[in-house]
DODRENKOL-275626 format. One record per atom (N, C-alpha, C): x, y, z. Coordinates in steps of 0.1 Angstrom, whole numbers, plus 5000, padded with zeros to 4 digits. Atoms other than C-alpha are relative to their C-alpha. Layout:
% DODRENKOL-275626
XYZ...
***
This chain:
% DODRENKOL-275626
499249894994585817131790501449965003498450074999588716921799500749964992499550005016589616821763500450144996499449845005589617221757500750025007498849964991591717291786501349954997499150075003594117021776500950044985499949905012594017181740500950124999499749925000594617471751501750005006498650014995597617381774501049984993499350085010599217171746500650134993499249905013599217451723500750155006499149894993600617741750501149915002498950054998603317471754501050014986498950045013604517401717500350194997500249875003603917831716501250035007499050004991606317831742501149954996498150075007609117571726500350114985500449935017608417741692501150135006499349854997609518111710501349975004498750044995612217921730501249984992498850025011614117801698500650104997499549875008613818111682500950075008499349924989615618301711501449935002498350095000618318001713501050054990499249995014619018021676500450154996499849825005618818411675501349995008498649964989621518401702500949974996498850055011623818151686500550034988499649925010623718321657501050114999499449874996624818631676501849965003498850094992627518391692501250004991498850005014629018331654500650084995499449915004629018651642500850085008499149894990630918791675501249934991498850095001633518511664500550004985499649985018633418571625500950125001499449875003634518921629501250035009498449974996637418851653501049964995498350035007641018791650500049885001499450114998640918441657499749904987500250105007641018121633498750004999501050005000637918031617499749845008500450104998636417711638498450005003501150044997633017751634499049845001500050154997632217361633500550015011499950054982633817291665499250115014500849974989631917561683498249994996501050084998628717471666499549855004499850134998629617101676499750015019500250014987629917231713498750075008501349924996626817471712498549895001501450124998624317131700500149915014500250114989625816901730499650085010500249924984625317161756498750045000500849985002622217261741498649855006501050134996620816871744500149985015500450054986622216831780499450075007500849894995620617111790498650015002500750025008617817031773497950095006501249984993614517011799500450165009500049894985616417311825499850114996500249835003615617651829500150115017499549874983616917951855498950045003500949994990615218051876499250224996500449905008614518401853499049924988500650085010612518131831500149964989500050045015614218131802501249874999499950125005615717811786501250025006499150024992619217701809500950054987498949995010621117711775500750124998499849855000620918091774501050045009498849944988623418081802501350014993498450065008626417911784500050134989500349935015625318101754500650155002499649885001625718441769501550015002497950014995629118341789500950004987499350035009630318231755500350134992499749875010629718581739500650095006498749944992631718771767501250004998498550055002634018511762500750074990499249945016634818621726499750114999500149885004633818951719500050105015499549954987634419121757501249965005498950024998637618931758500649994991499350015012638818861728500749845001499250175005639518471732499349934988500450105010639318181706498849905005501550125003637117881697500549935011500350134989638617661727499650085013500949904985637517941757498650004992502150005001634017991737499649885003500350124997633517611739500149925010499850004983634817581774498850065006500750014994632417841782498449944999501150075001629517681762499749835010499750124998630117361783500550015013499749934987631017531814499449935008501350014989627917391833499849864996500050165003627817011817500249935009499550154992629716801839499350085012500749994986628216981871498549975001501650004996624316971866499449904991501150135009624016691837500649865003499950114993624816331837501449954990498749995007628416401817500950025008499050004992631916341827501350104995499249935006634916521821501049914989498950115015636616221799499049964993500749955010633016261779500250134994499649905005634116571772501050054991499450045005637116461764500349954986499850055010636416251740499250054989501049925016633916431718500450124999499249885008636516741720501249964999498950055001639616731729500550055015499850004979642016751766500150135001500449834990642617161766498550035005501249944992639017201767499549925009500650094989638216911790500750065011499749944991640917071809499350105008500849894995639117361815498950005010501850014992635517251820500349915016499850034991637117061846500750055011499849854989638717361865499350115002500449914999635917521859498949955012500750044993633517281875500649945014499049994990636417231903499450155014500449884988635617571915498550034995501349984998631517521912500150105011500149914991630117811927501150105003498849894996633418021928500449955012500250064987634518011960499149995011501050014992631418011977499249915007500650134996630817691993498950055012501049944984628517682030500850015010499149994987631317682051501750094992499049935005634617942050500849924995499250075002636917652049500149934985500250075012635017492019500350094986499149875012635617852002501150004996498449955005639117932006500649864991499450095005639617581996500049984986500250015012637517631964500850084992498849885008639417971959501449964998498150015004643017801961499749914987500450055014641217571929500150094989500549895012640717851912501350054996498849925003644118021916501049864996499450105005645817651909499750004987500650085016643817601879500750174991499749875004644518021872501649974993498650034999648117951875500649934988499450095007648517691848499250054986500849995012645517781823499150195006500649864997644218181827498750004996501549985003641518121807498949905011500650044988639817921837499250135009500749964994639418191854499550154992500449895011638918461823498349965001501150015008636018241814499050015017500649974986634818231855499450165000500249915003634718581853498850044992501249995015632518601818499049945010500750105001630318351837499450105013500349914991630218601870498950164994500549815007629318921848498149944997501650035003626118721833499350045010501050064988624918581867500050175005500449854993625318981877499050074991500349915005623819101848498149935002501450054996620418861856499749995013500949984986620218941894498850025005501349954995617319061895498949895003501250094998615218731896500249975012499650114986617218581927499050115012500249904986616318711965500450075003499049874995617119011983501249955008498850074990619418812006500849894988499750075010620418601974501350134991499549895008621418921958501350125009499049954991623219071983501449905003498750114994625518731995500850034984498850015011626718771955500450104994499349835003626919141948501350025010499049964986629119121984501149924992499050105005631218831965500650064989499849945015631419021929500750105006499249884991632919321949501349945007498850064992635319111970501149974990499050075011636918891943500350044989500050055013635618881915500250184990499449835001636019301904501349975003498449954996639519331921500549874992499150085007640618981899499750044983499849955008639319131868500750154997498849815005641019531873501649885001498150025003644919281879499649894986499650115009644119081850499750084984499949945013643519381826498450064999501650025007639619341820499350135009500749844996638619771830498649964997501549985002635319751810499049895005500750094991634319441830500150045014500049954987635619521862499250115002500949944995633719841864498349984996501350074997630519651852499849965010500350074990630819431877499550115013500549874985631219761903499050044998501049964999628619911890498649915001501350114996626019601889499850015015500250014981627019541931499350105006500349844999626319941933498649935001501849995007622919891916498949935013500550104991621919581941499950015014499449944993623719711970499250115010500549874994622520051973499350084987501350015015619320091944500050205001500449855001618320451959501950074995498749875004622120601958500349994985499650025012622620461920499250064994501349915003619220591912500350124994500249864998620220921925501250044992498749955005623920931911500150024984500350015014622520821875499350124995500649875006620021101875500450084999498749874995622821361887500550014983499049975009624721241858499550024986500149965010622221241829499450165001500749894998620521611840501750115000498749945004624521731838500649954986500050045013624721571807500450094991499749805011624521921786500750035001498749904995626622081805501349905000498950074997629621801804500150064983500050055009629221791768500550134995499749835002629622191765501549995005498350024995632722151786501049954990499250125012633921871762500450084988499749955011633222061732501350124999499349854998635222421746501349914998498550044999638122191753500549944991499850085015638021951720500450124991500049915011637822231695501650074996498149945005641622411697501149845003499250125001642822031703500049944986500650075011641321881673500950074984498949895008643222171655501349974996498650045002646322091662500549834996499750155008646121691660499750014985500549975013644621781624501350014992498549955007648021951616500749914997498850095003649821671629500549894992500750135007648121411605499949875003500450114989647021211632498549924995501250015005644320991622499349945018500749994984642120981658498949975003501550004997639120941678500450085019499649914993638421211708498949975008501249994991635721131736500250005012500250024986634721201766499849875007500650114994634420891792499650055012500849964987632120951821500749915010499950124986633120831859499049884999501050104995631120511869499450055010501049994988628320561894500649945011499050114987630520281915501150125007498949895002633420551912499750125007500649844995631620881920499449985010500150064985630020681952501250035004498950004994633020601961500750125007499149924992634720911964499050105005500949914992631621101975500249945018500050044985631820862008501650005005498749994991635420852015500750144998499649864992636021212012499050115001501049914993632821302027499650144993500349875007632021531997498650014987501050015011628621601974500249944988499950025016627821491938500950154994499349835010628821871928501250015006498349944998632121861945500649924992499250105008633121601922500650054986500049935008635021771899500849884986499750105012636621471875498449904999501250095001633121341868500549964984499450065012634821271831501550064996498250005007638221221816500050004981499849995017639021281780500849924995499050105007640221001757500650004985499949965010642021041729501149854994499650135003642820701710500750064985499550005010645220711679500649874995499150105004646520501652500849994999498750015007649620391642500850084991499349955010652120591623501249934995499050035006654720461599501350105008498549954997658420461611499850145009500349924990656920701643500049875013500050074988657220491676498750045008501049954993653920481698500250065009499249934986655620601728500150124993499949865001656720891709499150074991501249915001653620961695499150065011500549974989652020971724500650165009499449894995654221251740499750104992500949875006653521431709499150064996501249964995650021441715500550085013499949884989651021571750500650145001499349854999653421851741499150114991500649895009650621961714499050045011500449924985648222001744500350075010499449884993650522161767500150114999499849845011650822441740499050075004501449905001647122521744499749995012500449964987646422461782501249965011499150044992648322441814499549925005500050164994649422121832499850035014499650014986649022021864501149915003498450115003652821871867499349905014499950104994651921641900498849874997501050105006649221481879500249914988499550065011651321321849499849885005499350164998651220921851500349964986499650075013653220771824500349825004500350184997651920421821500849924984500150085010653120401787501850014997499050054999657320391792500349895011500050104992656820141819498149955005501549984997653019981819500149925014500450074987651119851847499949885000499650145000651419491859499149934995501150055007647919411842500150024985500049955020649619531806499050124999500549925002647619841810501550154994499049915003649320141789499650094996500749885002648720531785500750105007499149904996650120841792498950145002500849934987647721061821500650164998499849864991647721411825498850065005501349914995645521701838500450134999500249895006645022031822498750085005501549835002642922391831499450014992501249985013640022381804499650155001500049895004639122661790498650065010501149934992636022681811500550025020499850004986638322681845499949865007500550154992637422311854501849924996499350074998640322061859499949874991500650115010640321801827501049904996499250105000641721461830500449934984500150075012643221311796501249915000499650095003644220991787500249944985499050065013646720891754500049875001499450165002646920561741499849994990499950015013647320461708498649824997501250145005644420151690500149905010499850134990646319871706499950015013499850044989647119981738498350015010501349965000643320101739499349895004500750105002642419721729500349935016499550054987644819621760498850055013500249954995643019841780498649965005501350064996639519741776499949845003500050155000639819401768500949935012499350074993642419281788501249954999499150065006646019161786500149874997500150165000645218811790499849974991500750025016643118811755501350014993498650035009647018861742501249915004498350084995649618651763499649904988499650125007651018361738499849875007499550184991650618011749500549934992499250145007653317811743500449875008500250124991652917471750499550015009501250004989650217541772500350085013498949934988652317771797500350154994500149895001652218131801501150105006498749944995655418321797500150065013499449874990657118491826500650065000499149884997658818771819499050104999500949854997655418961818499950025015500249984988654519111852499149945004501150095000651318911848500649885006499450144996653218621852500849985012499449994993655318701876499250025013500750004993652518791897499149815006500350125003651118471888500749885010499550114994654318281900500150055016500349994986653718461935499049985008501250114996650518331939500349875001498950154997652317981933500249985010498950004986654518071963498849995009500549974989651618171983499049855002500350114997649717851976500849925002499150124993652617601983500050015017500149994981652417742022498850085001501749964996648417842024500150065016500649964984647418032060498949935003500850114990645717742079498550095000501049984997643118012088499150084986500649995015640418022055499950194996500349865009639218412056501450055003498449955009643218502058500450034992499550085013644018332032499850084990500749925009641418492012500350154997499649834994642518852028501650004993498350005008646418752017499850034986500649975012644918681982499850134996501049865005642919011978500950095003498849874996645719241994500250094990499549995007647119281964499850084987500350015012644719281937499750164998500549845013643519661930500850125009498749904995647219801949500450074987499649915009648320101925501749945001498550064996652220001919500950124999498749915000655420191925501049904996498550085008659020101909501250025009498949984992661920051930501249974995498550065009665520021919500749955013498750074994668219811934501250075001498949985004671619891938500450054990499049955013673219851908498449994987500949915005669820001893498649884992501150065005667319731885498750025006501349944993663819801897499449845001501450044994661019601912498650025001501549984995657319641910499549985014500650044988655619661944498650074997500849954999652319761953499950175007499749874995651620151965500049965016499750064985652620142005500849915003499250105000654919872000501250065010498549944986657819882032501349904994499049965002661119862028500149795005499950135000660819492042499049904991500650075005658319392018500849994983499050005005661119481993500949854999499450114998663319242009499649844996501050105001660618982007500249964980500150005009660519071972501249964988498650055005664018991961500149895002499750154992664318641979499549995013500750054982662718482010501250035011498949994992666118442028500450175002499549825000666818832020499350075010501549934992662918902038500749975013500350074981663818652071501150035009499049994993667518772075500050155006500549845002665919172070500450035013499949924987667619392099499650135001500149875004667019712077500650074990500049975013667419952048500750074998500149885007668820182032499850034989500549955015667020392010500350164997499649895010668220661985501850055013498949984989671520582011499850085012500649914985670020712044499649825005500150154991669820382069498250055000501750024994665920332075499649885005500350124990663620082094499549944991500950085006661619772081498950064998501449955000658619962084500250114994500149925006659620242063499549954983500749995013657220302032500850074989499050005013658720302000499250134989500949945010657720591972500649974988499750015012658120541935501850084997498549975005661920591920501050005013499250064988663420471957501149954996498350055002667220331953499749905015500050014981667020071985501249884996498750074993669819861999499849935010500550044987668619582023501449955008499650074995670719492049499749905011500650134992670719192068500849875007499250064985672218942098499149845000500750155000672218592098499849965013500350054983671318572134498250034998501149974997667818742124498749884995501250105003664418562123499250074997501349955003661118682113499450045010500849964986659018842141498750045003501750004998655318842147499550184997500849845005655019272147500550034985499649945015656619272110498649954989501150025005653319122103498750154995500849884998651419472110500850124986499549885010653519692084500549934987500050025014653919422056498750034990500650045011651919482023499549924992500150135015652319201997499749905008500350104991650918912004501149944996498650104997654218721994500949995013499549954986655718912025499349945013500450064988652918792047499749864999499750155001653018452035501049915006498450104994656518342041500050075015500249974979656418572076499649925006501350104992653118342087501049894999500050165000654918012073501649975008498850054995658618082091499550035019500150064985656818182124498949905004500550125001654717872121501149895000499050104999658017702117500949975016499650004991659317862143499549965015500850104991656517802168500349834998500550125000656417452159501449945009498850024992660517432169499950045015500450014985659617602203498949945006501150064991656817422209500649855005498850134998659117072205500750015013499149964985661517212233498850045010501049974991658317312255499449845006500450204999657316902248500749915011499050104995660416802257500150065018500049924988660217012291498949915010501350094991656616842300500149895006499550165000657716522296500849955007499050014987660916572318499350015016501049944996658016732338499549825009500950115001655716422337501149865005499150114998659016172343500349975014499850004986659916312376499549995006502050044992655916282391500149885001500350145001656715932376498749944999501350015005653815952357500249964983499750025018653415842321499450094991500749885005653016112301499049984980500650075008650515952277498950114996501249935009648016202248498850055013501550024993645116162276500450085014499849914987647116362307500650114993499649875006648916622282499150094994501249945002645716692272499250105012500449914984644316752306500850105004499349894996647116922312499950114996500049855010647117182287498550055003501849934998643317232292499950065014499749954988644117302329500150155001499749884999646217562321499350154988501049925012643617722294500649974989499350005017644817572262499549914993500650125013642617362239501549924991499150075008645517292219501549995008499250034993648117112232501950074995498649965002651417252212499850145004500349884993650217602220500650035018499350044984650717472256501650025004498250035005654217332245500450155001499349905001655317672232500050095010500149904990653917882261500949995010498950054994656017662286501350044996498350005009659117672262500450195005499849845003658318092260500050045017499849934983658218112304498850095004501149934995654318242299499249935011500650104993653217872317501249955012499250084990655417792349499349855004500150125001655017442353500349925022499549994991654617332393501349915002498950134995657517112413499349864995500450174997655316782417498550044991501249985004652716732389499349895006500750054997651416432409499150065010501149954991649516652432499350114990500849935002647816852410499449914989501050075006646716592385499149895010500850124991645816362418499150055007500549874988644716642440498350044993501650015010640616582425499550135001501049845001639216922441500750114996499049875005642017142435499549984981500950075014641516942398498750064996501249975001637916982395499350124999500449874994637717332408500250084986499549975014639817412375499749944985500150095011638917132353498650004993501550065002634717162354499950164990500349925009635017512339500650054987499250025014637517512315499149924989500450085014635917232298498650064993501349955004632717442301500450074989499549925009634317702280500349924987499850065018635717442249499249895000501350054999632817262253498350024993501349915003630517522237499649974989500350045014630817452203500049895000500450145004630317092207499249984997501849995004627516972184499049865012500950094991626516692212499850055015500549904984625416972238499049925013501450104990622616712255501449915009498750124999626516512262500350105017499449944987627316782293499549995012499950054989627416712327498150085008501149894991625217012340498950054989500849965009621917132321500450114997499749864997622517452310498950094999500949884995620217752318499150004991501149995010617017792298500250124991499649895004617418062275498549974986501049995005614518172252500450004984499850035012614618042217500150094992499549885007615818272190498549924988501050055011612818292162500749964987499850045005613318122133499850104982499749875007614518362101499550004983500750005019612618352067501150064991499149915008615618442041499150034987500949945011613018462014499850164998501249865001611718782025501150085012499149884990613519092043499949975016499750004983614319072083499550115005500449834995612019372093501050035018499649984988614219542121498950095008500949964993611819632146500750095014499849964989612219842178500549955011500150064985611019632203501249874997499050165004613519362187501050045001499049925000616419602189500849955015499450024988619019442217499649855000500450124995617119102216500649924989499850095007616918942183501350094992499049935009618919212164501350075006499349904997622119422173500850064989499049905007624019692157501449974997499050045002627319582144501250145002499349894992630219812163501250064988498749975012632719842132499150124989500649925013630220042106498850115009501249914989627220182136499350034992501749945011623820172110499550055011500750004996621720352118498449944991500750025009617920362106499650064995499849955015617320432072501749944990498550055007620920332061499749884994500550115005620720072033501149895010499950114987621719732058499849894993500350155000621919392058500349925013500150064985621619122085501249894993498850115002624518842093499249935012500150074994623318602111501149905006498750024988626018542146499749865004499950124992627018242162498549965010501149974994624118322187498950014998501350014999621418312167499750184996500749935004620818662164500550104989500149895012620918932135500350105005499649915000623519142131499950124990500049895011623519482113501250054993498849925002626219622091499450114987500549925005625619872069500649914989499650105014625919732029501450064995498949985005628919932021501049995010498450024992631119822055500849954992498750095004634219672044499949825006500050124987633619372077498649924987501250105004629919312057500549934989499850035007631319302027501049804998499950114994633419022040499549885001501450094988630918842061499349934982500749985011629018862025500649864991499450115010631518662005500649885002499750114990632718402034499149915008501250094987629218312051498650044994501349945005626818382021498449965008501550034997624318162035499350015016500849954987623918342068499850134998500549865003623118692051498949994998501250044995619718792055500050194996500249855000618219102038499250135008501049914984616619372063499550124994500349855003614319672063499950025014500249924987613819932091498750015000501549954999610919992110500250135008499749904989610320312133500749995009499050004981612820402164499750114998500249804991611220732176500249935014500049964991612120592208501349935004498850094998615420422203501550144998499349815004618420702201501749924990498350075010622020582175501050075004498649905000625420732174500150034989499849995016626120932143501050165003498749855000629221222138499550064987499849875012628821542115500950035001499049905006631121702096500350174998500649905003630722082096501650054997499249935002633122282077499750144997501049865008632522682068501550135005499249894995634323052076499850035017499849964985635523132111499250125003500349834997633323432124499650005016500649984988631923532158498749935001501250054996628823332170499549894991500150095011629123052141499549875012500550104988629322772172498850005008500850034993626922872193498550004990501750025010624222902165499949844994500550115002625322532156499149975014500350084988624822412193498650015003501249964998621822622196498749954993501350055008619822442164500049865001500050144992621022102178499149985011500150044989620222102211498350115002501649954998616922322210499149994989500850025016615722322173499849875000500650195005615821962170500349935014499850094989616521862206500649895004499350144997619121612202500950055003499050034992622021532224501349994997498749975010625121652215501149915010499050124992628121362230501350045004498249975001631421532217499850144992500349905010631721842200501650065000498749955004635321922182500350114989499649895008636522242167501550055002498649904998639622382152500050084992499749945007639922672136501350064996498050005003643222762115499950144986499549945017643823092089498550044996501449955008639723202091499049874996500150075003638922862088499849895009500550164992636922572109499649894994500450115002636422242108499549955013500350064991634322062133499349864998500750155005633121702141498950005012500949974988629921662165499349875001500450174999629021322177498449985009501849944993625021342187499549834998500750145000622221062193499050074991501850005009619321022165499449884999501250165000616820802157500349964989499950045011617020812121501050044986499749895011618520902089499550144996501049875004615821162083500550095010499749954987617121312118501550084991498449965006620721352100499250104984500249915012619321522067499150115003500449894996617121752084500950085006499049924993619821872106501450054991498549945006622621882079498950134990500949855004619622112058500250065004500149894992619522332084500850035007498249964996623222362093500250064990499049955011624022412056499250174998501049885002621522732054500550155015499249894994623922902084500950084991499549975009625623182073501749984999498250034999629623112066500049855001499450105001629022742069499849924983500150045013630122572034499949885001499950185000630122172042499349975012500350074984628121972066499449834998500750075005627421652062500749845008500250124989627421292083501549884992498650065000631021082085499849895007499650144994632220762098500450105017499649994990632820772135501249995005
***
């Protein structure tokens, strides 16, 4: 029996390598022909050369989805080239991606059995292991300034990061709920908003739609079934409006392609929640694309227009909906020429011009086309120039990690406006950009001497917001300095970069003169003002950090007494001040057993299984768990836990902004949660109610609140304007179910058209 068992095991094992090959070699195959049929050089030898070594180091591992480790590199590799459009040294970078970190290979083995671009690579790639996601914020931002160093010099670093992101998204489903969440929260943060500025559309909204999927399963569910059960009817739409178009490009002897492209599920969330409106109010649920080729001795630019003027013929425009991306493109080389036309069925129909190439730009990415020469990535694209402002921003880093991170991201998925100068040169900025982040944007010295503007010749403030085709004029005084509230109304992070690093300069100068104050201080006590009493000192007056001290003195917020030998001699005066202070920066010391006084017994926080969901319970509501004040879940709302300084599990709902955060800065204290009953706990939650103004409309809401369903109405706001109310009504419930029963049976009044649950 144990000889047959052995038998049997043997031969489910070799059954197993046997299938494993086959799936290798099917893939690799797939791998060549992406690469046969691109534009690049043929080098199949060097990337079958890089697919056997990665294959052998690899050899025994396998993900944690079961199938063979090699399958990873393999798929990154086919991203790489056929979703981006790079050559044989990015496929071989990403085949080899994972080498030096998990096998017993170096990067000058890598070296030497390729050659130094790709060692370069695999060694910026395994630099930022893990992306930025180390266990501590600090170890993040650190890894993220690797990324953007390594970005900076070589793109494909973080092209092929990216490819390597999309996989690990597209095989979620094996990890944990709390596993799945810390990286959908990450893929949303970063890694999305670095592929829309670097070109890469049809990745970037993968990526949103994957997080979606993970995120919030029932609303993607719901938004997917919406969209194939309207299916028919889009397509009817499509057809009415195709048919007299198709006509006229025919004439023009346009050779074409004409499709509909659907919103993303990511997309149509989106704007269902931030402007608090149904699936069926969404009236751009698709945009019409109409891709052309090339014409002899015709300019694409002015083909393009005359695609537009032949559509104009047959439907009307909506003029404040034109974007012309394709006489000046976007700073990711995106290019196309936007409008929006009344369709023949009454509906509002978005269409987008671009000719093959700028099509290829568009999906693929501009990156898949910059030139490298001599290993360095022109700048006179906007890419680049973006590029060399990340530079700027890493040479003076923000000391504090999730900043940093926040400076970074500012930027990445800002819509841009064009500014002109003077004597008529323009600027890119981002949309909202102020009139000092302008300044910023011309030269540092231009930002720090900034007194104020004028734009389109009218004087304005630093804090005035800039709109597309602005004329500005900075003026500026060499007496001025940078000032802590210009922090609140800059935009770009270049702007809040150099701001942070000249009043860090500047603190540091006032804190010097505050030094030199102590010390005169400390002379006349005739005391020696030695590290070990400036310390005490500062901690006296509430200051862990001793230049902070410095500057407060210098600034006249710390009066300083006559005689410091009585108050550093004077033990109970001392003492009285000295025993609780230290209690306070004392707290986070890891040698707690080290303090003078025991401290108070406090009842052990239970210990938190991330495996398995954080059931929120009732009776646990206030103890182990609380409600996070920035987003207010309630229950039913899809949620996740963060585990606080304290020990206990916080709530934010999955789509805050704060979790999302938390998510991608402190993965390994997210913690996935379900709800349990609160029939006896009560939430905060605001309605929306919009409808026609009539007689007795209010008291019939108040009336099915407060007696029909018996809940407790907090605030109740109404304005009516023109026949026309809007109200917001801020009530206590238990649950979600509590909110969809009551917006039911609101929307079923007569004259009210909208009702439906908002942010507070």
């Amino acid at each position: 029996m144990v000889e047959e068992a052995l038998f049997m095991s043997n031969t489910a094992e070799q059954e197993q390598k046997k299938f494993d090959e086959q799936m290798i070699v099917k893939e690799f195959e797939a791998l060549l022909n992406d690469y046969i049929h691109s534009n690049h050089r043929r080098k199949v030898e060097k990337i079958t050369k890089a697919f056997l070594f990665a294959k052998q180091a690899h050899a025994n591992a396998r993900r944690r989805s079961g199938d063979p480790y090699i399958m990873h590199p393999l798929a990154v590799a086919r991203i790489v080239c056929s979703e981006m459009g790079l050559g044989s040294t990015s496929i071989c970078s990403a085949l080899l991606h994972d080498v030096v970190e998990d096998c017993d290979y170096t990067v000058e083995d890598i070296n030497n059995m390729f050659d130094e671009k790709i060692a370069q690579i695999v060694d910026g790639l395994t630099k930022i292991s893990g992306g930025k996601f180390g266990e501590q914020a600090s170890v993040q931002a650190e890894n993220f300034r690797r990324l953007l160093l390594t970005m900076s010099s070589d793109i494909r670093v973080v092209l092929i990061k990216i490819a390597d992101r999309l996989h690990n998204m597209r095989t979620l489903g094996s990890m944990l709920p709390a596993k799945q969440h810390k990286i959908a929260g990450e893929t949303l943060y970063i890694y999305a908003p670095l592929a829309h500025r670097l070109g890469l559309f049809t990745i970037k909204t993968e990526l949103e739609d994957l997080s979606f999927k993970y995120e919030h399963p029932e609303e993607y569910e719901s938004i997917h079934h919406k969209l194939k059960a309207t299916e028919k009817e889009r397509n009817t739409l499509f057809e009415h409006f195709a048919e007299p178009v198709r006509v006229k490009l025919d004439k023009m002897g346009l050779t074409y392609e004409m499709r509909a492209r659907v919103k993303s599920a990511y997309s149509i969330w989106n704007k269902i929640q931030n402007k608090s409106i149904t699936f069926e109010d969404v009236y751009d649920l698709f945009a019409v694309r109409i891709i052309f080729e090339p014409m002899p001795d015709i300019d694409e630019k002015n083909l393009c227009w005359n695609i537009y003027s032949a559509i104009t013929d047959i439907y009307r425009i909506k003029p404040d909906r034109i974007r012309d991306w394709v006489s000046r493109p976007k700073a990711n080389g995106y290019q196309a020429l936007h409008l929006t036309v009344m369709g023949p069925d009454g509906q509002w129909i978005e269409i987008q011009i671009r000719s093959r190439r700028m099509d290829e730009v568009a999906e693929k990415g501009f990156a898949a086309h910059w030139k490298y020469k001599g290993d360095k990535i022109e700048e006179d694209t906007e890419l680049g120039k973006w590029l060399q402002t990340i530079r700027e921003i890493l040479d003076n880093p923000d000391p504090n990690a999730l900043d940093f991170l926040d400076t970074i991201k500012m930027n990445l998925y800002a819509s841009e406006i064009f500014i002109f100068t003077p004597k008529g040169e323009f600027k890119t900025l981002p949309q909202g950009a102020t009139a000092l982040d302008f300044a910023y944007a011309i030269h540092t010295n231009v930002g720090n001497m900034c007194i104020g503007a004028k734009v389109n010749h009218k004087l304005a403030p630093l804090s005035y917001r800039l709109s597309s085709g602005d004329q500005v004029e900075i003026l500026t005084s060499r007496s001025q300095e940078p000032q802590v509230e210009w922090l609140h109304f800059v935009t770009t992070a270049k702007a809040r970069t150099k701001i942070e690093t000249s009043l860090r300069r500047i603190k540091r100068e006032e804190a010097k003169k505050g030094e030199e104050k102590v010390i005169l201080a400390f002379r006349k006590a005739e005391i020696e003002p030695d590290s070990a009493r400036m310390d005490k000192l500062a901690i006296f007056f509430g200051f862990p950090k001793r230049e902070d001290f410095f500057y407060s003195v210098e600034k006249g917020s710390v009066i300083l007494p006559e005689n410091l030998n009585k108050l550093l001699k004077d033990k109970s005066q001392a003492k009285s001040m000295w025993n609780p202070l230290m209690k306070v920066f004392t707290m986070g010391s890891k040698n707690k057993k080290a303090k003078a006084e025991k401290p108070q017994e406090v009842a052990e926080k239970p210990k938190i299984d991330k495996s398995k969901p954080y059931i929120l319970t009732e009776q646990a509501f206030g103890h182990n768990y609380i409600v996070a004040k920035c987003c207010k879940p309630i229950p039913g709302d899809d949620a996740i836990g963060f585990i606080n300084d304290d020990g206990n599990v916080e709530v934010h709902k999955r789509s805050c902004s704060i979790a999302t955060r938390l998510k991608s800065s402190f993965g390994e204290r997210i913690v996935a949660t379900e709800w349990s009953s609160h029939k006896n706990t009560s939430f905060d939650a605001t309605l929306k109610v919009q409808g026609i103004d009539s007689l007795g409309v209010l008291n019939m809401i108040t009336k099915i609140i407060s007696n029909d369903f018996n809940v407790n109405i907090q605030r109740l706001l109404i304005e009516a304007k023109d026949g026309v109310f809007e109200g917001r009504i801020k009530l206590k419930v238990h649950d979600v179910e509590d909110i969809q029963r009551l917006c039911l049976t609101l929307s079923k009044i007569k004259n009210i058209k909208s009702v439906g649950r908002v942010a507070d």
